[in-house]
Each structure stands twice: as structure tokens, then as C-alpha cells.
N, C-alpha and C positions, 0 to 999 in steps of 0.2 A: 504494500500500500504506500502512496505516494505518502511522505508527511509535509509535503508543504502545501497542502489543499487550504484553503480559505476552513476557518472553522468556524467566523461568525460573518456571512455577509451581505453589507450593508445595501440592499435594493436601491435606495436613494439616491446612492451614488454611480449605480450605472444608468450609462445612456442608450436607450433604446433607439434602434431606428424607425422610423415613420411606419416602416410595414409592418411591426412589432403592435405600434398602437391601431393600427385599421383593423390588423389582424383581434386584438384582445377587445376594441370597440364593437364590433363585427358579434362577437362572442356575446358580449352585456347586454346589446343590441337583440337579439334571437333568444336570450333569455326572460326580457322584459316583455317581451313581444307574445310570449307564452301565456301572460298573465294579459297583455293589455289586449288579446282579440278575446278573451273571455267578455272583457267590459263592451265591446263591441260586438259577441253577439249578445249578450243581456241588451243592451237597447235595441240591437236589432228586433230580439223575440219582443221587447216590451212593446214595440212599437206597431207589431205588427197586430197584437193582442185584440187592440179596439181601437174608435176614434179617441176616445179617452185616452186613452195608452199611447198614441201617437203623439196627442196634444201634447202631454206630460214630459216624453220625452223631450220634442218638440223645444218646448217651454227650458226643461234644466238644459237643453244644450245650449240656451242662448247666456248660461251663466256663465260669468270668468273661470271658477274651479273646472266645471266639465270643458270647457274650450281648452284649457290648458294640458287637461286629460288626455283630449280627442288631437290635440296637436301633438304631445308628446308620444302617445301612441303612433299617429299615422309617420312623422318621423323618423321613430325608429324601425316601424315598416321600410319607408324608404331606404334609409339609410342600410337594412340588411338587404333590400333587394338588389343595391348597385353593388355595395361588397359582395355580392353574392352574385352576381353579373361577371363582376371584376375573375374570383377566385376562378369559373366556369370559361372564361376566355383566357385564365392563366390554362389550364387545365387541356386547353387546345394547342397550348404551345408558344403562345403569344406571351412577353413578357415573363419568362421563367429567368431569366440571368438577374444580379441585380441591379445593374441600372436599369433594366426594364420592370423588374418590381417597382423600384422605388418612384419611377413615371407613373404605373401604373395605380400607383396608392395614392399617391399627390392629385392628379387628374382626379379618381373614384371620392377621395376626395372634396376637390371643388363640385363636383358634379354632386354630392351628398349636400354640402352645406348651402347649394342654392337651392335645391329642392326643399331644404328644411326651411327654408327664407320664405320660398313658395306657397309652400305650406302652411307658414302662416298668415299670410297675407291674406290665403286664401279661408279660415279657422275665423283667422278678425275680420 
């Protein structure tokens, strides 16, 4: 066994590169995403229930709290489905070296944080 291994070390201190964080976003992303199409279909079903049921939904989506919900959900939809575009056109071949990941994550990227822009523009 090696004895000069790191025996306490300090995460803080290393630097990750850019595909590291798309890569672990990507991850939180499709985790959150599990729990947040639950709340979307609970309004779905609720909505579909009665007029009532419509109205009501209707009605709490036009609140701040649920807009903030409905955005932060449909965002991180987004956001997995371009990382997840991304990983699928890596997967063809395209972008596997690493300057071509690292293009690849920067672009996936912007193309993520205008749709989250988008998205809300579109929520407000």
C-alpha cells in the first residue's frame, strides 16, 4: 500500500472542471425532477377532476409560491433534457476528447440558462 495517499482530503480545495459541475448539476437536476413531476401531475389530476378543480388550480397557480414551484420544476426539466441531449450526442461520438467536452458543457450550458430565462419570462 502506497503510504503517501492523502489521508484527510480537503474537497474545497480542488478544482473541478466545468464538465464535472454539468455532469453533478445534471445529477440534482433528475433527482429533483422525480419529486417535482409528482406536483405536476397532482395539478394535473386536480385539475382535470371538475370545473371547480380547475378553477382552484387555476386560481393557486396564479400565486408567487406555486409560480416559483412551476418554474423551478419546469427548469430543471429543461435543464436535464439539454444535459441529456448533450450526454446522447456525446455518446454518438461527437465531443468525447476534452476540448470537445468542455465546448460541449459551456454551449449545453448557455443553451440551459436561456431556457431557464425563458422560462421564466414565460411562469411571470
Amino acid at each position: 500500500m502506497n503510504k503517501k495517499r492523502p489521508v484527510n482530503l480537503d474537497i474545497s480545495t480542488i478544482k473541478l472542471p466545468i464538465t464535472a459541475y454539468v455532469s453533478i448539476l445534471h445529477r440534482f437536476s433528475g433527482i429533483f425532477l422525480f419529486a417535482g413531476v409528482a406536483v405536476l401531475l397532482w395539478m394535473l389530476d386536480s385539475s382535470l377532476d371538475s370545473q371547480e378543480s380547475f378553477a382552484a388550480v387555476r386560481d393557486a397557480a396564479n400565486n408567487s409560491v406555486w409560480k416559483f414551484i412551476l418554474w423551478a420544476v419546469l427548469s430543471a426539466l429543461a435543464y436535464h433534457t439539454i444535459m441529456g441531449t448533450r450526454h446522447l450526442i456525446m455518446d454518438c461520438g461527437i465531443g468525447e476528447s476534452l476540448k470537445g467536452g468542455q465546448l460541449g458543457a459551456q454551449i449545453a450550458l448557455t443553451l440551459a440558462v436561456i431556457a431557464i430565462v425563458l422560462i421564466g419570462v414565460w411562469v411571470w
